[in-house]
N, C-alpha and C positions, 0 to 999 in steps of 0.2 A: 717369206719373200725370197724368190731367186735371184743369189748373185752374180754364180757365176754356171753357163751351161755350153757342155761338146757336142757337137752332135753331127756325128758319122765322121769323125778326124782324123785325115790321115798325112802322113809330116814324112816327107821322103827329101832325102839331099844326096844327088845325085842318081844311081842305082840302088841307092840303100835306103828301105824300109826302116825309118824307126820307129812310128807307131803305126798301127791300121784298126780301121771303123771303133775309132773310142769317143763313146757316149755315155754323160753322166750328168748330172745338176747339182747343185751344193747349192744350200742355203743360208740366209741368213744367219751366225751364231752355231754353224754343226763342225764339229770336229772331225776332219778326214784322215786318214794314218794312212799315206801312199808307200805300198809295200814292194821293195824289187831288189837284185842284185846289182851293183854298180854296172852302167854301161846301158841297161833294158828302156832307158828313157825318162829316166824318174825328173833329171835336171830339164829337159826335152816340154815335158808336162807345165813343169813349172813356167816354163817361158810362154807354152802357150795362153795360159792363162794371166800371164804380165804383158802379151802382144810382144815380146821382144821376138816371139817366133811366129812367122803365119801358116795356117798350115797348107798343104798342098791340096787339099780337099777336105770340103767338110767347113764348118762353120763355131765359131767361137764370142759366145755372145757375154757381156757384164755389165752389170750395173751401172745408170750414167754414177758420175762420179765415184766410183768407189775408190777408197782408198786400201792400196796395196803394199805392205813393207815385204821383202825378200831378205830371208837371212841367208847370202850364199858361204860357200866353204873358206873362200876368199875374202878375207876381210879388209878393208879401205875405211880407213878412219877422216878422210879429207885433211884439214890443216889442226886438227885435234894434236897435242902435245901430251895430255894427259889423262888419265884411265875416264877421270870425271866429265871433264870436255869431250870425250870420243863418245861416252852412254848420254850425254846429254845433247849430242850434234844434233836434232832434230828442234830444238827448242833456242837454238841457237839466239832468234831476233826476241823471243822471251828475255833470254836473260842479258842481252845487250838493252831493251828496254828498261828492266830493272837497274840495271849500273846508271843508265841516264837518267832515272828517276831519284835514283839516291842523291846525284849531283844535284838536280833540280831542285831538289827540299833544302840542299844544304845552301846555294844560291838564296834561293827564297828566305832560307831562315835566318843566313846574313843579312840579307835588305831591310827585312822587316817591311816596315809602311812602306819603302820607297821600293819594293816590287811591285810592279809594271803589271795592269791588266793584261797584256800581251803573254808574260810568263805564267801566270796563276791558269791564266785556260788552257793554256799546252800544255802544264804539267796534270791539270783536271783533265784534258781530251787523254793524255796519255796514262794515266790511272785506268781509268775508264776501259781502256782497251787490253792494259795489261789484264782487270781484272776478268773481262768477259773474256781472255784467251786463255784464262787459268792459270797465269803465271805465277798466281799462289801455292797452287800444287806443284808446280816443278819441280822441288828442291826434294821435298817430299817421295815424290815419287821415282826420281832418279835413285834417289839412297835406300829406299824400301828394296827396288830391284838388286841393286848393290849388295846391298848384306845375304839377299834368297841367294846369290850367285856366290857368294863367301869372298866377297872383298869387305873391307873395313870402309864404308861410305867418308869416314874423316882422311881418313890416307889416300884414299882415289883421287882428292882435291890436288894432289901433290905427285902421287905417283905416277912416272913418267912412263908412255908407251913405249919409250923403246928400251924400257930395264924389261919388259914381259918377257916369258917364257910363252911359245906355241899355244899350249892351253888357257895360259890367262887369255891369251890374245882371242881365243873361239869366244871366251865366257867373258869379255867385254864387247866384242861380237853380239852375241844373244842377247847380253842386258841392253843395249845400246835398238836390238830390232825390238824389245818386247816394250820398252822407254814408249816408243815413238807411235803417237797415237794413228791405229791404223782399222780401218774395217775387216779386213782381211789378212794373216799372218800367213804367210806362206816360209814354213821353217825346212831348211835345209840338213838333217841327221844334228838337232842342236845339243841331241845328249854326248857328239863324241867327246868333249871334254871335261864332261860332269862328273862326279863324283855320286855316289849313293845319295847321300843328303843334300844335295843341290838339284839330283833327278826328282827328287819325292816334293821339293821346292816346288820345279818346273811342271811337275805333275799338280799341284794345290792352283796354282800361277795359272793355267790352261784353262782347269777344270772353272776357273772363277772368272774369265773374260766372257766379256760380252761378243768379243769380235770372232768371226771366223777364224779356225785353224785347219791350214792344211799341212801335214807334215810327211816327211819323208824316213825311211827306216830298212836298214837291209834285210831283217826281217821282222821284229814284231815292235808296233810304236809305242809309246808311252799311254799310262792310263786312261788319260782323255781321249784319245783315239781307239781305245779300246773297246770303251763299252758304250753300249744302246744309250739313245736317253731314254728319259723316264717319259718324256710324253710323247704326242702326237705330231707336233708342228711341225717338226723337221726327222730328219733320219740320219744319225751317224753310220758313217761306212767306213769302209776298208776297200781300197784300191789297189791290186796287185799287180803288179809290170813283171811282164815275162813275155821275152819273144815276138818282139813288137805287138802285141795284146795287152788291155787294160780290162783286167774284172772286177765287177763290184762283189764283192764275196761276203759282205756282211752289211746287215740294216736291222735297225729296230721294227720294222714292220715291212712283212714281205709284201704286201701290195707297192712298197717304192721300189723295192729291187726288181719286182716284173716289169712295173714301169720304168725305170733308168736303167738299167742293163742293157750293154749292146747284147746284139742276137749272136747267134751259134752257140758255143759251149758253156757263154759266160752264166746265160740261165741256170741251165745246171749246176754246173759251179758251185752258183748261188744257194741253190734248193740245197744242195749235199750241205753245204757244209751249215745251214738254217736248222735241215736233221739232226746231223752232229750234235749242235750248243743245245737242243733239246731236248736228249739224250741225262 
């Protein structure tokens, strides 16, 4: 299924060309590694496919609903105090429901008999709904992220954003966008603050979602955006930015690259470097 598709895009602000005629489709579940030199467009890319950017020509179409988290370079914790509340700010009315559940039982379990049919259905409607949002995996799943990223999930509860150094602050950053359930990850360079065994983490992490990743890289991206899949459904690619140009330079099966490719050189491109890996 197509989520997200360009087609003939071209994004000019003022006199200045930033992209011209960029055409591509991504599918549901395909890992993209958008490849460029700072400055070629790569942030440019990313907006258009968030609509935060229109483009000047050309057409940008997504899925109804889909959902889209942005990891930018810039990170904004909103009113989070600490490392655990900042990776968990998406689950925010999850675990404000859990706290008022916890009262409600203890309520209840004071009363005994003399609790009120009025309280026993609200804290039933309100079970109910905690559990169909999943708010049994949250705890779970914030500290799984936690620890791939090399924080101590018990210490995060505690430890404060503003004792972070730069790099914690990327890599609660990243656990905080990968936390937050999304169809589409659009990752903005998230290895700059990783370490070896945090990358090869983030690489197992990618390689095991179900949602879309598009990612960014000055030049080569992480494993998951690396290689072909194994089947037919979709086609992992590689998007290179250069020069206000976007080429598809790599696909699991060259029948998608004839297809999705803008025209002129990008073809070729394609076929060269298709030679190349079969070599």
């Amino acid at each position: 299924m197509t989520q997200i598709s360009m087609s003939g895009v071209t994004v000019e602000f003022g006199d200045t060309v930033i992209l011209s005629d960029v055409t591509f489709t991504v599918g549901a579940g395909e890992k993209w590694g958008v490849i460029g030199r700072n400055g070629t467009g790569k942030t440019t890319l990313f907006n258009l496919v968030t609509g935060a950017v229109q483009p000047t020509q050309g057409g940008v179409v997504r899925s109804p609903g889909l959902r889209m988290t942005l990891l930018e370079q810039h990170r904004d914790f909103g009113d989070a105090t600490t490392v655990w509340q900042a990776v968990a700010g998406a689950f925010e009315h999850l675990l404000d429901l859990e706290r008022s559940l916890s009262e409600q039982s203890s309520r209840i379990g004071e009363l005994g008999e003399a609790a009120t049919p009025a309280m026993l259905d609200r804290y039933a409607h309100d079970l109910e709904r905690f559990e169909r949002e999943g708010g049994y995996e949250v705890t779970a799943r914030v500290d799984a992220v936690l620890h791939g990223l090399g924080f101590d999930p018990m210490d995060a509860r505690s430890k404060r954003l503003d004792t972070l150094s730069g790099g914690e602050r990327g890599r609660v950053g990243l656990a905080r966008q990968l936390v937050a359930p999304a169809d589409v990850l659009l990752l903005d360079e998230p290895t700059n603050h990783l370490d070896l065994e945090t990358t090869e983490w983030l690489e197992g992490y990618l390689r095991g979602t179900s949602a879309t990743v598009l990612l960014t890289a000055a030049d080569h991206p992480i494993a998951p955006c690396r290689s072909p899949r194994s089947d037919t459904s979709g086609c992992d690619a590689r998007l290179e930015v250069d020069a206000r140009t976007v080429a598809l330079i790599y696909c699991a099966d060259w029948r998608h690259v004839e297809r999705l490719c803008s025209t002129r050189a990008t073809f070729w491109s394609a076929r060269h470097t298709e030679l190349l890996a079969s070599r």
